[in-house]
Every structure is written in structure tokens, then in C-alpha cells.
N, C-alpha and C positions, 0 to 999 in steps of 0.2 A: 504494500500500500504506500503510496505517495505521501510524503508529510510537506506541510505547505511550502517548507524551502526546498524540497524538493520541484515541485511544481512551481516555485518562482525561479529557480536554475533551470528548468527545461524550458522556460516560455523567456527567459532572456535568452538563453541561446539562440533559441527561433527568430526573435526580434532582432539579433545580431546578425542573424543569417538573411536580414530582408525582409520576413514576415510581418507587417503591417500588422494583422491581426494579434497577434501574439503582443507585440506592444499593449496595443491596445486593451487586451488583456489584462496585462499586467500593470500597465496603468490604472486602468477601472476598479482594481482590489486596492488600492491607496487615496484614491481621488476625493474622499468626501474624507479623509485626514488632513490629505493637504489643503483642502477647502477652509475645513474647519480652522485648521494650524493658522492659516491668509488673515483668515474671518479675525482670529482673535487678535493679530499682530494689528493689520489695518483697521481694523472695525467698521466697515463698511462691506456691506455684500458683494456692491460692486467692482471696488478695487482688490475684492476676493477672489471671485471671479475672473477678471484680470489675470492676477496673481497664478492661478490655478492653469489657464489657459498658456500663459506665458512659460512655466513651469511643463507643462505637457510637449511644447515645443521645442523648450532648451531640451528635455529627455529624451526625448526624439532626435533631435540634432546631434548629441554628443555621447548618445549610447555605447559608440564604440571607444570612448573615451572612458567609461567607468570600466574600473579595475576587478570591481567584484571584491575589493577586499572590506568591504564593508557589506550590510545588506539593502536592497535596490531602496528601501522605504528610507533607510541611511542617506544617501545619495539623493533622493529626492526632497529630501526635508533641507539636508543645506541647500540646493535649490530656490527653494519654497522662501527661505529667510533673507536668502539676498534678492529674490524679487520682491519681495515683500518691502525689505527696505529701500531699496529702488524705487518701488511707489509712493511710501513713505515722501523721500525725499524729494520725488517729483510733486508732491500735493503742497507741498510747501513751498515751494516754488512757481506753482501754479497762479494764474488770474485767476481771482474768484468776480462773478457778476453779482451783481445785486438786484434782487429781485423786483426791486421797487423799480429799475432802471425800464424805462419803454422801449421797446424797439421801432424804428423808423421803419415806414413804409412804402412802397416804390412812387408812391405819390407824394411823397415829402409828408406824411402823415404820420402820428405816435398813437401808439398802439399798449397797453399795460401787456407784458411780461403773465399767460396764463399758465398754471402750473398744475396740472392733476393729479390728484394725491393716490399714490397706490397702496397708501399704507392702512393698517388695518382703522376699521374703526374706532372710533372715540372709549366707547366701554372697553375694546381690548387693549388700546392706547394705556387706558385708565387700570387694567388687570396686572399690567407687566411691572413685576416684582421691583418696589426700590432700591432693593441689597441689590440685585442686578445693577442696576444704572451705577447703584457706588462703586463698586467693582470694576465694574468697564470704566469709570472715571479715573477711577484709581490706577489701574492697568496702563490706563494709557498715557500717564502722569511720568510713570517708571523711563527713564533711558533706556535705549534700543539693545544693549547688551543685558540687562536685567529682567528687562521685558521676557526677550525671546529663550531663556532660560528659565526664568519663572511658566511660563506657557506650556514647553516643553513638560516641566519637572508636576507642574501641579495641576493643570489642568489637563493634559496628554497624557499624562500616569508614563511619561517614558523615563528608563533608570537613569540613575547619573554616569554611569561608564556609558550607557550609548548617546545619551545628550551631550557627554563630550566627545564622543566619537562624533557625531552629527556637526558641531561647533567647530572643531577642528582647536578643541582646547582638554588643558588639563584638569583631571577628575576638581583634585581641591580647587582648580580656578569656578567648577562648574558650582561644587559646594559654596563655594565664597560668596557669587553673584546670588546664587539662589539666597543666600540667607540675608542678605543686604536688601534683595527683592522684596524677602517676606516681610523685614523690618519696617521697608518704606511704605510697604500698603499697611499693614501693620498700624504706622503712624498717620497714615492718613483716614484711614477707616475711624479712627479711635478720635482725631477731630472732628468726621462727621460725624459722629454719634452722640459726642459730647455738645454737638449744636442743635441735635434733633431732642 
């Protein structure tokens, strides 16, 4: 019987060998990891998404470049962190528009900015947990090395020898960020609560 590295060793090779399919494969048994992993770096579905897709490409492209000395979900997570931050640093760099801003129209005429809302209703709006929103405020408060370690370490349930295998850093560096992580939400959580 096949055990699942087993079964991700037969479908890299095939994907090595040119099989599309097989890729594709073996992509699809990680893809709502690395969705998720995007999701929480960025915090936006759709620079997730992004993220996710840009990530499927680069894996694709440079397949024959990974070693196998790690495991493929290894190799696509560091991926995942530097597109991730790449987006990052593109959003912050970005024009943002303002909504209030009109758009001109081919007749020299201003028009308000219409925006349709996709998002859930007002009661579900109003359902979605506060400790949530502190969290994700919190999270995304942290520096990009603290972040993407705490993320890894406590919300991904991944161990500390393979989040530094994934980092490309050493175990105690991996210990150290995690615990300075924990500290700073730690400290921030415990402000909001002392204001609520």
C-alpha cells in the first residue's frame, strides 16, 4: 500500500517527467494550505488568491529546480511567504483611490464612484466573533519575520524543525521569533481587553 509520501514521490516524478496532470495533482493536495497560509499573512482573500495562483506558477516553472531534499509542501510554503510578502510590499506601495473620488465621463460629466457590496449581510456582519477581529488586528500588527513564524507555528500546527526547514532558518532562531510573537500579541490582546 502506498503511504502518502509515497504517492507524492510518484506524482513529482511524473510532473518532472512533463505530466501536467500529475502536477496538478499534487498541487491540489496542498492548495487550500497554501490559500489559507496567503489568507493569514495578507489578510485579504484576494491578495490570497493572488498569492496562491502566483505560487502554482512559480511551482510549475521551477519544478525541476527543487531538490526533493525537503518535502514538496516544504518547498511550496517558502514559496507561499515570499509571495506573500511581495504582495505585502506591493500594497504598500500601491495608489489607493478614494471612494468618494467621481469618475469623469466621456462627456466631460462626474459620475459618484458605485461600489456593490459582496459581502455578507449586516446580521452576519454583526455574528462574526470580536476575538477574531483582535487577532487578525493583532497578527497583522506583528513584523513580517514574527508574523510568518507565529502563523506557521500556531495557527498551521507545523513543528518547529520543519518551520525552520521551510524559513531557511535555525531551530532556536525559529523558537526565539515564535516566543517574541507570542509576547507581542500577548501584549496587545491584554491592552484590548483592559479597554473593553
Amino acid at each position: 500500500m502506498l503511504t502518502h509520501l509515497d504517492n507524492e514521490a510518484m506524482l513529482l516524478a511524473e510532473a518532472r517527467a512533463g505530466k501536467t496532470d500529475a502536477f496538478i495533482t499534487l498541487l491540489n493536495q496542498y492548495s487550500s494550505r497554501v490559500y489559507r497560509l496567503a489568507l493569514q499573512f495578507t489578510g485579504s482573500r484576494e491578495d490570497a488568491e493572488d498569492v496562491l495562483q502566483d505560487v502554482s506558477l512559480k511551482a510549475y516553472a521551477n519544478l525541476r529546480e527543487f531538490r526533493g531534499d525537503s518535502r514538496f509542501y516544504t518547498w511550496l510554503v517558502r514559496i507561499t511567504v515570499n509571495e506573500a510578502l511581495t504582495k505585502l510590499r506591493k500594497r504598500r506601495s500601491k495608489h489607493e483611490i478614494s471612494l468618494d473620488e467621481r469618475i469623469e465621463t466621456d462627456d466631460n460629466d462626474f459620475m459618484p464612484r458605485e461600489i456593490e457590496s459582496w459581502g455578507d449581510n449586516p446580521e452576519d456582519c454583526y455574528a462574526t466573533s470580536e476575538l477574531q477581529r483582535l487577532l487578525s488586528e493583532a497578527m497583522e500588527k506583528l513584523e513580517p519575520q514574527y508574523r510568518v513564524v507565529f502563523t506557521l507555528r500556531d495557527i498551521e500546527q507545523v513543528s518547529t524543525e520543519e518551520t525552520a526547514q521551510m524559513l531557511g532558518l535555525s531551530v532556536p532562531t525559529v523558537k526565539s521569533r515564535l516566543m517574541r510573537a507570542r509576547l507581542k500579541m500577548r501584549e496587545r490582546l491584554n491592552r484590548q481587553f483592559k479597554k473593553g
